[in-house]
N, C-alpha and C positions, 0 to 999 in steps of 0.2 A: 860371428857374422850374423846381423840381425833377418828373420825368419818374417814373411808377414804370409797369414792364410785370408783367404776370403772366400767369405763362407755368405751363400744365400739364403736368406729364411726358407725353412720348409714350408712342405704344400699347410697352405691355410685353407679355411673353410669359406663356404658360399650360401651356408646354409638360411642366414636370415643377412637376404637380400638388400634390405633396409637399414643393416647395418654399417655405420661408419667405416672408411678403409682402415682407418690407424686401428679402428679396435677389433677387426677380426681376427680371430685365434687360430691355433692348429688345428688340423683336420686327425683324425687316430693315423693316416700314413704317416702323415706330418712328424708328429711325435717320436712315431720308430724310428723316422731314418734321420729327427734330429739327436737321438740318443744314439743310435748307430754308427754315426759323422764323429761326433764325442768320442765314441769307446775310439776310432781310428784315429783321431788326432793323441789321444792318449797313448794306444798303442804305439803309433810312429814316435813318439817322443816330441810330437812339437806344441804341446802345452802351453799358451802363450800367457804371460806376464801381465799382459794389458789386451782388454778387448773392446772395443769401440763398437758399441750397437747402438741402431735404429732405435728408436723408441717406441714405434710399432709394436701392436700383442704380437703377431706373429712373430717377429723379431725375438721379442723378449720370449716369448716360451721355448724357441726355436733354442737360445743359449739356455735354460733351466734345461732344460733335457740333453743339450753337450755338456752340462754342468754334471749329472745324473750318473755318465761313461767319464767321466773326464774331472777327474778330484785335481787339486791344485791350481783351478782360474783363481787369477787374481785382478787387482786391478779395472774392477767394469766400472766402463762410463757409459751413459746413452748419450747419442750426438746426433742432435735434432737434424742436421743439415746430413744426415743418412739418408732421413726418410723423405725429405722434400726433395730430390731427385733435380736439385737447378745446377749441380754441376755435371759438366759434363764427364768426368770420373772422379772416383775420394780421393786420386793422389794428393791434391791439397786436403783434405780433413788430415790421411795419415801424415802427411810434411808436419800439420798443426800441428796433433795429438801425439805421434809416436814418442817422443820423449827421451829418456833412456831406457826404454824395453828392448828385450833381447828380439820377444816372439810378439808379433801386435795379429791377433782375430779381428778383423773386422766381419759382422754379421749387418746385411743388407738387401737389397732389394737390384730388378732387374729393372728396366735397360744398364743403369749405371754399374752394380759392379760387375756384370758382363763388360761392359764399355772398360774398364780397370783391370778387369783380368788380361782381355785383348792388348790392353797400350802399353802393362808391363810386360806381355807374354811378346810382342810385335819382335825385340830386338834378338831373341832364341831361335830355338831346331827343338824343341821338346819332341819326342814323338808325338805328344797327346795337344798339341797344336792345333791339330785340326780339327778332332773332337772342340774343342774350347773355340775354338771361331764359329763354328758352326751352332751350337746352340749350350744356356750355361740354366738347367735347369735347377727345380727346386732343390735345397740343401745340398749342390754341387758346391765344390772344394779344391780351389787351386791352391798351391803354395810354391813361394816364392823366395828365394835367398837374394837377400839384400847387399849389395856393397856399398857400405859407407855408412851415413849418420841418415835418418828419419827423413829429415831435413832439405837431403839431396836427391833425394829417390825418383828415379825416373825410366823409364825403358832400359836405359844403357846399363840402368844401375841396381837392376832387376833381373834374375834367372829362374822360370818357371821350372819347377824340383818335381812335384808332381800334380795331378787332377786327377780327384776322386769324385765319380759318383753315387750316389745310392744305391743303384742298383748292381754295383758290381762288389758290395760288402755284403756280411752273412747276418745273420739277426746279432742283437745288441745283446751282450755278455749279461751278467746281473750285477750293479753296480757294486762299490768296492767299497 
């Protein structure tokens, strides 16, 4: 059964005002708990095959440090139409992109993969439901068991498994 996580970039920095959105960086929380998100995706076993990121620094560093906790990504693409935020969720980028991956990461930005998390989480009972309606902060972590092909993915076709936050993991292991 194919696996999709969707992962938000960690906290980024604010530090020089003047700089570009696309190109600010992680902040040192940032970092932790995007290496911390990593060692948990690794620990649960859902390792994904294919990862589809933002092109965004924060994005991109966000996965080098899941990369750091989490040996065996394979498969990265960056996908521009992550970071420009004009749909109203990635289920079509993931329809595009998924392909034959087992496990597809997607790493992105808010409102929209909140809005994704929501419209595949809408048709469940998860407990953590409500958590995940109510707010989808920095390097927060749903995942999703998919029934069917990439291709077809939709609410119906979608079972929210679990949601991890940051602050409810323990510091990041020492990589492997």
């Amino acid at each position: 059964m194919p696996r999709l996580l969707l992962l938000r970039h960690a906290k980024s920095s604010w530090n020089s005002p003047a700089q570009r959105d696309l190109d600010r960086p992680l902040n040192s929380r940032g970092r932790e708990t995007a290496a911390r998100m990593g060692q948990e995706i690794h620990t649960q076993g859902w390792t994904p095959d294919l990862v589809l990121c933002s092109p965004a620094a924060r994005a991109v560093e966000t996965l080098e440090f899941v990369a750091q906790t989490c040996p065996g990504l394979a498969g990265i693409e960056q996908v521009p139409a992550l970071y420009d935020g004009s749909d109203a969720d990635y289920v079509p980028i993931i329809k595009a992109n998924g392909g034959k991956a087992e496990t597809v990461l997607v790493i992105g930005h808010n409102p929209v993969i909140h809005a994704t998390a929501i419209h595949l989480a809408s048709g469940g009972d998860h407990p953590a439901l409500p958590q995940l309606i109510s707010r989808y902060p920095t390097a927060a972590l749903s995942v999703f068991d998919v029934s069917g092909k990439w291709a077809d993915l939709s609410e119906s076709s979608a079972t929210l498994t679990a949601c991890r936050l940051p602050r409810e993991l323990g510091p990041p292991l020492e990589p492997e």
